[in-house]
C-alpha positions in Angstrom: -32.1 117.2 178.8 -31.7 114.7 181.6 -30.2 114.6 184.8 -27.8 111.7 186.1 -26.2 111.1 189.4 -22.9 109.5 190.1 -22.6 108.5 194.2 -18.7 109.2 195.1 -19.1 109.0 198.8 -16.6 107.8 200.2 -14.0 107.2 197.2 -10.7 109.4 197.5 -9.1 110.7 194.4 -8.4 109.9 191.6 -11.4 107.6 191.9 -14.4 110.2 191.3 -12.4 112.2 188.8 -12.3 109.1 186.8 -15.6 108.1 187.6 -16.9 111.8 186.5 -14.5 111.9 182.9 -16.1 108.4 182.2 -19.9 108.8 182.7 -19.6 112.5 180.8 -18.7 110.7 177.4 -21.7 108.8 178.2 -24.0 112.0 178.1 -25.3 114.0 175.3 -24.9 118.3 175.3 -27.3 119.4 177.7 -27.2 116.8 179.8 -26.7 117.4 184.0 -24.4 115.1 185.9 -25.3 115.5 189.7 -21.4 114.3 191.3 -22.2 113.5 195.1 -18.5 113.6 197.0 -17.1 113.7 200.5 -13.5 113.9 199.9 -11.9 117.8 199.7 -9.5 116.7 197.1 -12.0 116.0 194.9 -14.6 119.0 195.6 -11.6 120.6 194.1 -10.4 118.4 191.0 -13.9 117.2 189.9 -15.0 120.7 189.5 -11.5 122.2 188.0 -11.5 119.6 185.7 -15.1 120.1 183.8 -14.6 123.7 183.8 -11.4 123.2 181.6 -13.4 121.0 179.5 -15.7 123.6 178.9 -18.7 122.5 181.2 -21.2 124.4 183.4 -20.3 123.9 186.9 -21.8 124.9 190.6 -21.0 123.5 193.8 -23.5 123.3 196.4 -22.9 121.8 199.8 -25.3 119.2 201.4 -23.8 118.7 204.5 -20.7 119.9 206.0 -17.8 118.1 204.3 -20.6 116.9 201.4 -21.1 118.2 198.2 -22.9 118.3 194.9 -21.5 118.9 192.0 -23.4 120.0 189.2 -22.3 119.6 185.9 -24.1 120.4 182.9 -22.0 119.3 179.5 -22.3 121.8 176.8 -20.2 120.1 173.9 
């Protein structure tokens, strides 16, 4: 397992929803992506997205209108 973060501060959607769908192809099953966002459209697609895909998620916020997004892919 290894852990990968994608910086997104500062990009409004669809930006880190495309960034995130791109660099999870790149990972293998077990794999965490860390997401690191600022907009509030995304701390809502980011996460809604991986779940449908199947993916463990948590949100966690760093700062007050900052969040992590934890993905871990499991297939």
């Amino acid at each position: 397992m290894a852990e990968f973060t994608l910086d997104c501060m500062g990009e409004a959607c669809p930006v880190p929803l495309m960034r995130t769908e791109k660099k999870m192809t790149e990972l293998n099953v077990g794999d965490v992506l860390v997401v690191a966002i600022d907009h509030s459209c995304a701390m809502k697609n980011v996460p809604e997205w991986a779940r449908k895909q199947g993916h463990n998620v948590e949100i966690e916020e760093v700062d007050d209108g900052e969040w992590e997004v934890v993905i871990e892919k499991v297939k």
